[in-house]
C-alpha positions as CSV (number, residue, x, y, z in Angstrom):
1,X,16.7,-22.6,-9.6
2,X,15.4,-19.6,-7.7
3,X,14.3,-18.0,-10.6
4,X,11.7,-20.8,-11.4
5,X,10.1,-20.9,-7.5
6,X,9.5,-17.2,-7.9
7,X,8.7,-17.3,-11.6
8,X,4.9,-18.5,-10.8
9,X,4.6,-15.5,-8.7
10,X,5.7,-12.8,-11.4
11,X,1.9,-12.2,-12.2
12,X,0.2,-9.0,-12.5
13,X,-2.3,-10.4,-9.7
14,X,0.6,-11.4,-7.3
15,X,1.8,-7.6,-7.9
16,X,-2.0,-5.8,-7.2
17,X,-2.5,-7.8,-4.2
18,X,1.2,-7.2,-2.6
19,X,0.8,-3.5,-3.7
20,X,-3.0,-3.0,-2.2
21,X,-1.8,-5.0,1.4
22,X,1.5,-3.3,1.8
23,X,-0.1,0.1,2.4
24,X,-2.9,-1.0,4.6
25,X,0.1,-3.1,6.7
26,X,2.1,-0.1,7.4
27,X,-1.5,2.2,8.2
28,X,-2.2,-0.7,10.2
29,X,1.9,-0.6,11.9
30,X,1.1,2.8,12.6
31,X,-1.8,2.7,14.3
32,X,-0.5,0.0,16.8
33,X,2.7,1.9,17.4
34,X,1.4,5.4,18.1
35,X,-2.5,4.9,18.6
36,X,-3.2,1.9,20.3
37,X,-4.2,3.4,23.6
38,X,-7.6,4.3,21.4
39,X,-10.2,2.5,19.2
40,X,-10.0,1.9,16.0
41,X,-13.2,4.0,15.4
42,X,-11.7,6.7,17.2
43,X,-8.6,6.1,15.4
44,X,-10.3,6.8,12.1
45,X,-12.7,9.6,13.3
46,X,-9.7,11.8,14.5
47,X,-7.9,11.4,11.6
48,X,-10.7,12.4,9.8
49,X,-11.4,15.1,11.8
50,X,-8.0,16.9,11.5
51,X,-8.3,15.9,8.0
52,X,-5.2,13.7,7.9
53,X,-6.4,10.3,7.2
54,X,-5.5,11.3,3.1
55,X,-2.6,12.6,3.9
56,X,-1.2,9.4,5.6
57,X,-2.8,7.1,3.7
58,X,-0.8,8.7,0.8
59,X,2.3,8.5,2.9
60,X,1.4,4.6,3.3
61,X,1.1,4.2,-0.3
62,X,5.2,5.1,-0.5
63,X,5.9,1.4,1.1
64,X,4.8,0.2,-2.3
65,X,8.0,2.2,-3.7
66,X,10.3,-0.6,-2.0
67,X,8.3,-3.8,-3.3
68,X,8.2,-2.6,-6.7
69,X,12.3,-2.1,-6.2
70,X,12.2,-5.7,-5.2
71,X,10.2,-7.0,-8.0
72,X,12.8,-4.9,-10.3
73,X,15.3,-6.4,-8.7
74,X,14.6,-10.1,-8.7
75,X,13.7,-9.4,-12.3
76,X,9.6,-10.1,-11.6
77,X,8.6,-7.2,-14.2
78,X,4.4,-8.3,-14.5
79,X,4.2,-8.3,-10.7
80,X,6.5,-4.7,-10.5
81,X,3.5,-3.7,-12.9
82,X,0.9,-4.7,-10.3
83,X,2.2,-2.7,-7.6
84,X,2.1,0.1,-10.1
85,X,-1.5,-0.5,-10.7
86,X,-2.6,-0.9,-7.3
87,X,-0.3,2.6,-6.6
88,X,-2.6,4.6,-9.1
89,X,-5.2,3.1,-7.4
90,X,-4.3,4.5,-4.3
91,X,-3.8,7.7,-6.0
92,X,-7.4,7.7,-7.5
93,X,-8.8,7.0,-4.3
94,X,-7.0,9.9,-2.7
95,X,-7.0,12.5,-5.3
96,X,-11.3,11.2,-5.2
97,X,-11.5,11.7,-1.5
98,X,-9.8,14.8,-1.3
99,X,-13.3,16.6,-4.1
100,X,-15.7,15.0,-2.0
């Protein structure tokens, strides 16, 4: 019974979206615990600055490690392919961002 409520979301879609937001969640966590006492715009331009904003934004892309586990786990194998799409994509954008 549980495996047909999460069957409809075992999609490669489901998987990209969950992988792309997870990342973005825990910048987002990490800017609210540590930063908040500053602007977003300042956030961004310091991070920039020391030339970190790659680095961490790499390190965010690690949370997507413990949803594809999930998806593995619950045996939701198109959506654990998702997260691995939207994790190259992450790793594009970096390894792009890092020649320019």
């Amino acid at each position: 019974m549980v495996r047909g409520r999460l069957k409809r979301y075992d999609t490669v879609p489901t998987g990209v979206a969950a992988g792309v937001a997870l990342p973005l969640l825990f910048f987002w966590v990490i800017y609210l615990v540590r930063y908040s006492g500053m602007s977003v715009n300042e956030y961004f331009s310091e991070l920039w600055e020391f030339r970190i904003l790659l680095k961490l934004l790499s390190l965010c892309a690690f949370s997507n490690l413990l949803i594809f586990l999930l998806f593995i786990r619950k045996k939701m194998d198109h959506a654990a392919k998702g997260v691995l799409t939207a994790t190259f994509l992450y790793a594009f954008l970096v390894q792009f961002s890092a020649i320019v």
